[in-house]
C-alpha positions in Angstrom: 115.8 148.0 -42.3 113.3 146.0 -44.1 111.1 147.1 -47.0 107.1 147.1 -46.7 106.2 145.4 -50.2 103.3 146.3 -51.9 100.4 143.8 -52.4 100.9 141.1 -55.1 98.2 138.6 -56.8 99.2 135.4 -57.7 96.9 132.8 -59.6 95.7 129.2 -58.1 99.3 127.7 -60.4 101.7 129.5 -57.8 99.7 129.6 -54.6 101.1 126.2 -53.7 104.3 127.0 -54.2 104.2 130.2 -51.9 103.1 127.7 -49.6 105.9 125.7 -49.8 108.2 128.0 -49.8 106.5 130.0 -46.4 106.5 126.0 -45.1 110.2 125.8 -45.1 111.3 130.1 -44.3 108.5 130.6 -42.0 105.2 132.8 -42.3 107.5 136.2 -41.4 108.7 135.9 -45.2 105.3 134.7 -46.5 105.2 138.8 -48.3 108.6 138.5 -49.8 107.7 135.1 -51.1 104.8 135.9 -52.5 106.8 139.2 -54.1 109.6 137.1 -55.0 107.6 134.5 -56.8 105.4 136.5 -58.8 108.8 138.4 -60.3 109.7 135.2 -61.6 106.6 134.3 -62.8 105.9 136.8 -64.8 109.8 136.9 -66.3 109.6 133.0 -67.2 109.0 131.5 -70.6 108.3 128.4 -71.8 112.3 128.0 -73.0 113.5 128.0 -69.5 111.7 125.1 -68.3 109.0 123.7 -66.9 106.2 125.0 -64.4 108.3 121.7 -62.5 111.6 123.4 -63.1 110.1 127.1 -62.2 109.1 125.4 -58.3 112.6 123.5 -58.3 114.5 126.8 -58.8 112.6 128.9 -56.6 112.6 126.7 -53.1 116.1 126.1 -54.3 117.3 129.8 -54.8 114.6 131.7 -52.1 117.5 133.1 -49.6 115.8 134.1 -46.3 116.7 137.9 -44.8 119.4 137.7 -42.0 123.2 137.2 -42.8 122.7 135.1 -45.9 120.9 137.4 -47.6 123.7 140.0 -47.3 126.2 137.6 -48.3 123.6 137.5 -51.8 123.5 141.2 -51.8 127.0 141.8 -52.1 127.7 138.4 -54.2 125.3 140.0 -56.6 126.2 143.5 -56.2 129.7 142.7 -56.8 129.0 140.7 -59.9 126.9 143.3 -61.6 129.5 146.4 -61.1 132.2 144.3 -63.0 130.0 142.8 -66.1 128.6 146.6 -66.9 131.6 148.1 -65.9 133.9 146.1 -68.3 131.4 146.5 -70.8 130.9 149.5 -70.2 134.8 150.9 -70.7 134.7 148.2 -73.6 132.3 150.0 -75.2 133.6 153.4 -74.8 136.9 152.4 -76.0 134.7 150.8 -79.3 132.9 154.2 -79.8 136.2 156.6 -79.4 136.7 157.4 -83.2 133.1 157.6 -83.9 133.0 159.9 -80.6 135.9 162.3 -81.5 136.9 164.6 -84.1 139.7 164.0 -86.2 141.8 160.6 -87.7 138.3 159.4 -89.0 138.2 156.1 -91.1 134.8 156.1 -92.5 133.0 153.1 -92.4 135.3 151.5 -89.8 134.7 153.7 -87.2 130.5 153.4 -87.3 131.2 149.4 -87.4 133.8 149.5 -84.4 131.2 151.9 -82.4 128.2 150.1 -83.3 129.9 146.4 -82.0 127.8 145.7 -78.7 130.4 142.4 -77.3 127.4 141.5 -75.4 124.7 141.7 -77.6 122.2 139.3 -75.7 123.4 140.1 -72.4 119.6 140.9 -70.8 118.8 137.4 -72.4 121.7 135.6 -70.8 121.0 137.4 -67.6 117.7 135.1 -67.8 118.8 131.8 -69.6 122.1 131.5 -66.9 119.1 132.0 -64.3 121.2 135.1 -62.8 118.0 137.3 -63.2 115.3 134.8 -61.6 117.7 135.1 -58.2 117.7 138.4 -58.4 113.8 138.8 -58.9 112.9 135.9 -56.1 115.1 138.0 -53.7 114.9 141.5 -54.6 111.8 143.8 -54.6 111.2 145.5 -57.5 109.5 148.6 -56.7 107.4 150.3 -58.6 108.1 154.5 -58.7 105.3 155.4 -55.7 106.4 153.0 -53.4 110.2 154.4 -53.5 108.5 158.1 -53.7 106.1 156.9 -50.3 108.7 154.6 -48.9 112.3 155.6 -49.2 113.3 157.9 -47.3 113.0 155.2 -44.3 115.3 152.6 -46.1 118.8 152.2 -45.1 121.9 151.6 -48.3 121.0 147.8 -48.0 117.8 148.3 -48.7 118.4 151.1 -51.5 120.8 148.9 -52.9 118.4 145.9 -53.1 116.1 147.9 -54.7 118.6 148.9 -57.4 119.9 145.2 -58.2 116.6 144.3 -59.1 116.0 147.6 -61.4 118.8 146.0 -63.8 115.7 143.6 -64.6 112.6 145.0 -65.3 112.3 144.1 -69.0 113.5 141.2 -70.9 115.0 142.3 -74.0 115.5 140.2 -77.2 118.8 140.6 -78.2 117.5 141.0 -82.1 115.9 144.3 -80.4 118.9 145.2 -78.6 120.7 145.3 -82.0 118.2 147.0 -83.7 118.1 149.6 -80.9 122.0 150.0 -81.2 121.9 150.7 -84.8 118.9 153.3 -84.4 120.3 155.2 -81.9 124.0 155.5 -83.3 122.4 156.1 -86.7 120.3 158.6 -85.3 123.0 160.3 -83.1 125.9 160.3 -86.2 123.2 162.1 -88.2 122.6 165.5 -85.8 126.5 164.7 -84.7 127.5 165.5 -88.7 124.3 168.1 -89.1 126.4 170.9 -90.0 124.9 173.8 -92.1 127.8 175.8 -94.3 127.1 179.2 -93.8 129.9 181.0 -96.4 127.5 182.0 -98.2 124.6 183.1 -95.4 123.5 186.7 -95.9 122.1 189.1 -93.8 119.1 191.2 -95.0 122.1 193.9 -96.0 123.5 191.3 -98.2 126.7 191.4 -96.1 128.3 187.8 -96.1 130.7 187.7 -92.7 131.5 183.9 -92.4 134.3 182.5 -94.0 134.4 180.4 -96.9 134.3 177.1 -95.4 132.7 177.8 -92.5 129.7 175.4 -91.1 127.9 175.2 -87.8 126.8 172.7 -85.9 123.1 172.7 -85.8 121.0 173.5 -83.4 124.2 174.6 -80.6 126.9 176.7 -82.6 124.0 178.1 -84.8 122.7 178.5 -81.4 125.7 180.2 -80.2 126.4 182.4 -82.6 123.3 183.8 -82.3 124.2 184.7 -79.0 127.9 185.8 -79.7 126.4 188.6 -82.1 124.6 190.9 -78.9 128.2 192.8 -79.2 128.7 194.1 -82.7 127.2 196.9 -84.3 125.8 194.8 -87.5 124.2 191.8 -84.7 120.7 192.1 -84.9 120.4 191.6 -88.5 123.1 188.5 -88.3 121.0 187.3 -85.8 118.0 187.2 -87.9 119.8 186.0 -90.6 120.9 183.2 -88.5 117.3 182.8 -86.7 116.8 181.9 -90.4 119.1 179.1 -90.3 117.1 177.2 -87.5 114.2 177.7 -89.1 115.0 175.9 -92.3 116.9 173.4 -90.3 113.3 172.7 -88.2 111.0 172.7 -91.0 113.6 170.9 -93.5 113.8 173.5 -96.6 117.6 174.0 -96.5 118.7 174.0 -100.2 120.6 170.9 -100.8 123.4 173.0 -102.8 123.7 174.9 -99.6 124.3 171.7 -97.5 126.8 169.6 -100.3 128.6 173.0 -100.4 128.3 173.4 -104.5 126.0 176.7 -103.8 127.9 180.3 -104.7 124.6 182.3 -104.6 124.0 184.3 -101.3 121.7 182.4 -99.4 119.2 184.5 -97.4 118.1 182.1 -94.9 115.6 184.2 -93.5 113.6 184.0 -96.6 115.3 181.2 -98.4 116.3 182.7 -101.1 119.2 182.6 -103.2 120.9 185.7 -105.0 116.8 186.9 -104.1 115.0 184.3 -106.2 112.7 181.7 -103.7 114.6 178.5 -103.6 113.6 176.2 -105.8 114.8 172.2 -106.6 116.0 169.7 -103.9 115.9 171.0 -100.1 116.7 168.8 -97.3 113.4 167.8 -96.9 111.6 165.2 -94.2 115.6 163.8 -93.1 114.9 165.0 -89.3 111.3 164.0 -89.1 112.2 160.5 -90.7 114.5 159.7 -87.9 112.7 160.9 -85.3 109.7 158.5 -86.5 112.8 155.7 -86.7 112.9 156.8 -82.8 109.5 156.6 -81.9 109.0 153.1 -84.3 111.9 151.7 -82.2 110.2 152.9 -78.3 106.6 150.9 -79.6 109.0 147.9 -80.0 110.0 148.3 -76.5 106.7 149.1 -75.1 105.4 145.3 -75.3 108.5 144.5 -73.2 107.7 146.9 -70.1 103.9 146.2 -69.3 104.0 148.1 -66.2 105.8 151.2 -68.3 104.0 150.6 -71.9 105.1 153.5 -73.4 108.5 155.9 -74.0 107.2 158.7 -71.6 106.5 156.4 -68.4 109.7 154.9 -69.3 111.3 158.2 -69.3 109.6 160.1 -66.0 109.0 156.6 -63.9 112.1 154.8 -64.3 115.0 157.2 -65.9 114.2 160.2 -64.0 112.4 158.9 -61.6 109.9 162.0 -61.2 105.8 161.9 -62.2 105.2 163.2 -65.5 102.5 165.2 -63.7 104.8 167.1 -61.6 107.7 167.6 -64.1 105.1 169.3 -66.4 103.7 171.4 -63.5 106.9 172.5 -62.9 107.6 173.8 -66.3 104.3 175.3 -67.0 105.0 176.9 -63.4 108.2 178.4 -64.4 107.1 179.8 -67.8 103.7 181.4 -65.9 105.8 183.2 -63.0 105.0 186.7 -63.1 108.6 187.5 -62.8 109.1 186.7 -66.3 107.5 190.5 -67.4 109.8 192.1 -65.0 112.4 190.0 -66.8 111.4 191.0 -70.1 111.3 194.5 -69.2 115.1 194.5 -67.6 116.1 192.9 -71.3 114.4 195.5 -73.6 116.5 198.1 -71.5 119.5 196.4 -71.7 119.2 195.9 -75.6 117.4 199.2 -76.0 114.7 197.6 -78.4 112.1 195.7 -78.1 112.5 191.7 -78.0 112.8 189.3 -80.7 112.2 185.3 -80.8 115.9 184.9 -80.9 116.6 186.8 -77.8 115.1 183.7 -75.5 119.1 182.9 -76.1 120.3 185.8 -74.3 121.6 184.6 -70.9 124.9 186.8 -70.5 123.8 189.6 -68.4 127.2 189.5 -66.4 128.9 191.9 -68.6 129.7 193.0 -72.0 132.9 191.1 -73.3 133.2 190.5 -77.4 134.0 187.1 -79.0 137.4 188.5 -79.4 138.5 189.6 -75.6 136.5 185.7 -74.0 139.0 184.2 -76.9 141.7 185.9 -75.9 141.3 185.2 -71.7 141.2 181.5 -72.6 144.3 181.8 -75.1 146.3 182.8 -71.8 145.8 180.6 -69.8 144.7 177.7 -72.0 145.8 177.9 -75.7 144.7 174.1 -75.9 142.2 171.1 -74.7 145.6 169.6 -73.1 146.3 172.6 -71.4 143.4 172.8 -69.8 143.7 169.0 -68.9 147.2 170.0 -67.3 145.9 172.8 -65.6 142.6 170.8 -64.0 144.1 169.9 -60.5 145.3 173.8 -59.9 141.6 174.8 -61.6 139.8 172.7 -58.8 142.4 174.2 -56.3 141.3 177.8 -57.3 137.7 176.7 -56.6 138.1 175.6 -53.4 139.4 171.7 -53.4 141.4 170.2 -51.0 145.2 169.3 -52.7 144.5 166.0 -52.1 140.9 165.8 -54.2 141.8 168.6 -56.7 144.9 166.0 -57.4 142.6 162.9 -57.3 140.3 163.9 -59.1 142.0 166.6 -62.0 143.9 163.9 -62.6 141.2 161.3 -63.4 139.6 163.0 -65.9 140.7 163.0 -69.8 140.3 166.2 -72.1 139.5 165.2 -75.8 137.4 167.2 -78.7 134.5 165.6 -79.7 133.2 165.2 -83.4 129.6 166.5 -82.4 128.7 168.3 -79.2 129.8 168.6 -75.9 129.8 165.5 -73.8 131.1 163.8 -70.7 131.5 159.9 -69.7 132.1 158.7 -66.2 133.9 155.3 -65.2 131.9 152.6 -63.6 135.0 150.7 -62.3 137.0 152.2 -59.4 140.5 151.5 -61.7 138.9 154.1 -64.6 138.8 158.2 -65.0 136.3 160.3 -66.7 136.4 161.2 -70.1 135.7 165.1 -70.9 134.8 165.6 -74.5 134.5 169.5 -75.6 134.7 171.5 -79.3 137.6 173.7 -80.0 138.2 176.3 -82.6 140.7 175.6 -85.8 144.0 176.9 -84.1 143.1 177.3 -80.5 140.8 176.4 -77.5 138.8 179.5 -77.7 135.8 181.0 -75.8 133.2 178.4 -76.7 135.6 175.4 -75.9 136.1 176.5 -72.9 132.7 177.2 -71.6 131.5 174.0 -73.1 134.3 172.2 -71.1 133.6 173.9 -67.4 129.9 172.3 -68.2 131.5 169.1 -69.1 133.6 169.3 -66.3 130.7 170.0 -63.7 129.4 166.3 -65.0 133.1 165.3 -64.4 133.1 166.3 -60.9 129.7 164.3 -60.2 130.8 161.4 -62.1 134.2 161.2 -60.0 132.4 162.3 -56.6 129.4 160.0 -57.4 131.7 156.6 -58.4 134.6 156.8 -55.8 132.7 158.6 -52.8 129.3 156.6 -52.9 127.9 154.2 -50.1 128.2 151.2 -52.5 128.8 149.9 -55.9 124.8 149.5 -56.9 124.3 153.3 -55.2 127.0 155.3 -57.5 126.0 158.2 -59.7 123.0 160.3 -58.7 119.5 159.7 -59.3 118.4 161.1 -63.0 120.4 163.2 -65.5 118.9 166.2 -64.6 121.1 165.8 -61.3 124.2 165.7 -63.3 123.4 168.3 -65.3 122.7 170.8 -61.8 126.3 170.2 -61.5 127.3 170.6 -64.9 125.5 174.5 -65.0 126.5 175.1 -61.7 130.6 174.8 -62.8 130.0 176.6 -66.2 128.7 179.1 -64.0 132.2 179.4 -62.9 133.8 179.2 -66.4 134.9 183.5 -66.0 136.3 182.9 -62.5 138.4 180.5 -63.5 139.7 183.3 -66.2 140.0 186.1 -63.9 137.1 188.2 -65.7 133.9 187.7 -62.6 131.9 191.2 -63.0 132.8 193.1 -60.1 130.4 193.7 -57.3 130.9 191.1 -54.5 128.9 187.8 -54.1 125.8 189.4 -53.7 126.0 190.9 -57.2 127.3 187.7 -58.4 124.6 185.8 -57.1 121.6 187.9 -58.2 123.0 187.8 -62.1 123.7 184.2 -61.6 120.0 184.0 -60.8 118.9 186.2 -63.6 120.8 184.3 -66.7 119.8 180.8 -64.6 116.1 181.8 -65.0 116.7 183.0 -68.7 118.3 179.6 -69.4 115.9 178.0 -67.7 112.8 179.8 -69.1 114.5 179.4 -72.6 114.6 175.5 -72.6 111.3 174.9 -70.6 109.7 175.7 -73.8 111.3 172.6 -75.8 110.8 170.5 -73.3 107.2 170.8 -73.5 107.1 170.7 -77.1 108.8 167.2 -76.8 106.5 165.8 -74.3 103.5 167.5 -76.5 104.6 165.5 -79.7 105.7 162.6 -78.1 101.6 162.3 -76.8 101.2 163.1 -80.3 102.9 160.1 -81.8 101.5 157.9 -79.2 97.8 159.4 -80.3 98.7 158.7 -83.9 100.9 155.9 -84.2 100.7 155.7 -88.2 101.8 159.3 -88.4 104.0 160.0 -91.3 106.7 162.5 -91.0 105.6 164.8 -93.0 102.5 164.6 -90.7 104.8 165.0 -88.3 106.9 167.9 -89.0 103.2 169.7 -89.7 101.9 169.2 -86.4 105.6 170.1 -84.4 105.6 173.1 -86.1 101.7 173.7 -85.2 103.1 172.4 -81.3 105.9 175.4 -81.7 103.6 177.8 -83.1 101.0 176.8 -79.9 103.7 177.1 -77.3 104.8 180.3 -78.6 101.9 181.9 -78.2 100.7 180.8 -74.6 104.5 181.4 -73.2 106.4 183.7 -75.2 104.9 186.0 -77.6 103.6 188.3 -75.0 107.4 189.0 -74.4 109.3 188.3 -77.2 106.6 189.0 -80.1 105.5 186.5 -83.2 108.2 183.8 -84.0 108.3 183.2 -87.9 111.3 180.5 -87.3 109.3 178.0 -84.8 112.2 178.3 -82.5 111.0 175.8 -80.1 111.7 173.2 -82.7 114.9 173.5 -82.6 117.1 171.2 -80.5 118.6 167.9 -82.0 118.5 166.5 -78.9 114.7 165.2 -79.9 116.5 163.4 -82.5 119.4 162.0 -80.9 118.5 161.3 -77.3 114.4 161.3 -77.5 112.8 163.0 -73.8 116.4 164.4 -73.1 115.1 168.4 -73.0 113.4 168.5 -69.6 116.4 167.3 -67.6 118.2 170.1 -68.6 115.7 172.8 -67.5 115.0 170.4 -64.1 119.4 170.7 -63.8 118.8 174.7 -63.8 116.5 174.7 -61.5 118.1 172.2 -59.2 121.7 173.3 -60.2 119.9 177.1 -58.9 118.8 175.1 -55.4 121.8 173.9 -54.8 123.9 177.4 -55.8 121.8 178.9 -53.2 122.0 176.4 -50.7 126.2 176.6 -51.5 126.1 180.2 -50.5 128.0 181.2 -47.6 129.9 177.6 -47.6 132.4 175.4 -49.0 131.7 174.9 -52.6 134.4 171.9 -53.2 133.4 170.2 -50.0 129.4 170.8 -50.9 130.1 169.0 -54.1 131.7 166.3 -52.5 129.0 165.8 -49.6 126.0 166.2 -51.9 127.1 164.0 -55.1 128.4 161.1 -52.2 124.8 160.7 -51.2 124.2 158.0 -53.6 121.5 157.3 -56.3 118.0 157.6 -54.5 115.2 159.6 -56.6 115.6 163.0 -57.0 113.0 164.2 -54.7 114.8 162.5 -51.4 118.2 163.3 -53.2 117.3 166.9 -52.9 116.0 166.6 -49.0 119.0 165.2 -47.8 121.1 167.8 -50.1 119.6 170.8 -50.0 116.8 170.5 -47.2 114.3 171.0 -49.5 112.4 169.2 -52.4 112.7 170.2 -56.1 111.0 173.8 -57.1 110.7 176.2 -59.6 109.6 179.0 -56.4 113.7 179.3 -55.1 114.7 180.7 -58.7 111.8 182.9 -59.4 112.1 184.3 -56.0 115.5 184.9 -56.2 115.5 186.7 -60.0 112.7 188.9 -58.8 115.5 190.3 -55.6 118.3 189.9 -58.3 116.1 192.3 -60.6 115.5 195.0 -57.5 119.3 194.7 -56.8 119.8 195.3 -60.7 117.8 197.8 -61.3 118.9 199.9 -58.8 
């Protein structure tokens, strides 16, 4: 099936060269010609030849469609999966220490992880000519057309489409460098952002962490906050650690508190140390700095993608693939849905008081269970991370795989404990496995281990599914990240199955609290997922913006936010909550995938119920990388939606509240 391209204008230097070309393949290829030769155009400088040259290489190179033109294809296609796959796992392997906690050789390990063996690769692609065949043959179309047009194209025609997405910029490799360095620099930074807490008080001047204890911030700060809805003494630890956040967002963190030389107790919520305000060195502008590096380093890039000239078309057109208009619709719809009061009310009589800014983290409605008794279920049956990566092909067993994949694919994926967050890494060559990287407590697995690994191992599955199981090479993977990560919430969904400790009830139950903590989840990072977007229009609106100009006005974003979305629920926020997430820092536009993966992971739950999870998984993740919209159609029969979720919290609240 052949692709209808879209309209191209060339000037009076190429016409006669279209006119050679339609001369020798015939008028029925005059559109791809004139597609074809404008791609090149546009791609070709003065250092790789002539206007001569340019007209030699394209009446050389032009392949007609028919046979020959799959026989490119697949030359190309073939070609492509082995240099970014080899680079790929080359890199990986160069980023392991820097990646994982433990056996760290400073200095060594940021050099090894920060080595790119192909550092002009996009340039070579050109100067070797590599990327002009691609462009002369290939369409590269722009977001509409594949939204308008796709669902009629066949895998060739996706794939084509694909090969000639690897070149839509042109990257100087003293960019690509730079890039390298910004974004590792930027990622070690939030990766090492841990705030010692021995000494945090609560507002009864009861210290309860250890000595030597620090959290990672914004997720174990994060966590903890939501560990505390158990204990007697939790609400005012959770303000105290509310308190945290909040000097972590606007940067007044007392810098004896972060070098660990501070003995005073630390009130947090009112930085204050043994009572007196904090005076001296703080941590200051250190986040806002790097997240100027981060926008500094996108306006680099922006003179490189004229059709995508800044970091948010980049982001929604080509990485997620979705308008920006309709991802922010679908937020604002989600935090606007009536069902959210009925949702506040069910929370304020589960807590028995009314709501505070820190309860937008409460998402475990399933049952009461304290730190202690989660520890203790994953102690049984997994005292370790390599416990847990034994015990993979019987876990996919117990959810429903076939021996054969449960054995294919436990066994292709690698259980390590990462320095920094969370993460998973799939392979891009057929000969690879997947790497699952997860936290741990000192002397065991623990609680929050585990339940970050069940997420990680959700990506896992997708990455296997979505490498081995896919039509072809250029098609593996799914469409954005926020596809990945519906399959990374639907699996940690599953995390207290896998332990023996579901809440009882039957699937129905289980279904409408499943609904109820996605929405909560959902609702809770919609929030800073706007407040991105809203600062990244900000910076692009005031390019010269210092960071203290910047941390100002995403604090005034936060405070905004707050207001229209949250306060009617949750009251005034003195910590500017919204503002919390390092992902701004370390992966820049990151936050709405993971509040598009609840709501598609919450499509696809539904669509799963009443059949074969495993073999779902399987069938949905083969369909291969087409955009999210048509990915959905063809998995779930429907397109992407806020209305499935809020539908089904306001039956899960009925059945609830019963």
């Amino acid at each position: 099936m052949t692709i209808s391209p879209n309209p191209v204008h060339l000037d009076s230097a190429t016409q006669s060269l279209v006119d050679a070309l339609v001369a020798s393949h015939g008028t029925a290829e005059r559109e791809r010609i004139e597609r074809g030769v404008a791609q090149v155009s546009e791609a070709w400088r003065d250092e790789d030849g002539t206007q001569r040259d340019l007209a030699e290489f394209c009446m050389a190179r032009f392949v007609a469609q028919g046979p020959q033109l799959t026989r490119l294809l697949a030359r190309i296609e073939g070609a492509l999966e082995q240099v970014h796959g080899h680079l790929y796992e080359m890199r990986r392997t160069l980023r392991r220490h820097s990646d994982l906690a433990g056996d760290e050789f400073p200095g060594i390990d940021d050099m090894l992880a920060t080595f790119d063996p192909a550092p002009d690769l996009s340039e070579q692609m050109y100067r070797q000519m590599l990327g002009f065949v691609v462009l002369l043959n290939f369409p590269r179309e722009p977001l509409a057309a594949m939204l308008e047009q796709g669902a009629s194209w066949d895998s060739e025609a996706w794939a084509r489409v694909r090969i000639a997405q690897h070149f839509t910029a042109r990257i100087p490799k003293e960019l690509a460098d730079e890039s390298r360095r910004i974004n590792h620099a930027c990622q070690q930074w939030v990766a090492g952002f841990h705030i010692p807490v021995g000494t945090l008080v609560d507002s009864t001047g009861a210290r309860w962490f250890e000595k030597d204890r620090a959290l990672l911030t914004h997720w174990i700060v994060r966590e903890e906050i939501k560990g505390q809805y158990n204990d007697s003494a939790g609400v005012t630890r959770q303000r105290a650690l509310a308190g945290v956040l909040a000097r972590a967002i606007d940067g007044s963190i007392p810098t004896t508190v972060m070098d660990r030389t501070n003995t005073l107790d630390w009130d947090a919520q009112h930085n204050t140390l043994d009572g007196n305000p904090v005076r001296g060195d703080i941590m200051g502008l250190a986040r806002y700095e790097r997240w100027i590096e981060q926008f500094a380093l996108a306006q680099k890039y922006d003179r490189h993608y004229p059709q995508y000239p800044t970091a948010i078309a980049r982001k929604f057109e080509l990485a997620r693939e979705m308008p920006q208009s309709h991802v922010e619709q679908l937020l604002t719809d989600l935090l606007d849905h009536p069902v959210r009061k009925d949702l506040a009310a069910f929370l304020r009589t589960r807590l028995g008081r009314a709501l505070e800014p820190f309860d937008i983290y409460y998402d475990d409605i399933a049952e009461s269970r304290p730190a202690s008794e989660l520890n203790a279920a994953v102690r049984t049956l997994f005292p370790d991370e390599k416990a847990f990566e034994r015990a993979l092909p019987q876990i996919l067993r117990s959810l429903g795989f076939t021996p054969a994949d449960a054995d294919f694919l436990g066994s292709r994926i690698r259980v390590e404990i990462a320095r920094g967050s969370g993460h998973a890494m799939r392979p891009l060559l057929l000969e690879y496995g997947a790497w699952l990287r997860t936290g741990r407590l000192k002397d065991e697995f623990g609680w929050d281990g585990f339940d970050t690994a069940m997420h990680e191992l959700g990506h896992n599955l997708e990455q296997l599914c979505s490498t081995f199981f896919a039509p072809r090479s250029s098609l593996r993977g799914v469409p954005n990240t926020a596809c990945t990560e519906a399959f990374a919430f639907l699996y940690q969904s599953l995390a207290k199955r896998v332990l023996g400790i579901e809440p009882e009830g039957g699937a129905q139950r289980a279904f409408a609290i499943d609904s109820v903590q996605t929405m909560l989840a959902a609702t809770q990072i919609a929030g800073p997922s706007l407040l991105e977007l809203h600062v990244w229009r900000w910076l692009y609106a005031n390019p010269s913006a210092t960071a203290a100009e910047l941390r100002t006005e995403v604090l005034a974003i936060a405070d905004r936010l707050w207001t229209r979305f949250y306060q009617r629920d949750f009251g005034p926020d003195p910590y500017r909550l919204l503002g919390a997430y390092q992902h701004m820092i370390g992966h820049p536009l990151y936050l709405a995938d993971y509040t598009l993966g609840h709501v598609m992971s919450h499509q696809i739950r539904s669509f799963m119920q009443g059949k074969d999870i495993a073999a779902e998984t399987r069938r949905i993740t083969s369909i291969g990388r087409l955009t999210p919209q048509l990915w959905m159609q063809r998995a779930v029969a429907g397109v992407i939606s806020a209305k499935p979720l809020a539908q089904d919290t306001a039956t899960a609240l009925t059945l609830l509240t019963r």
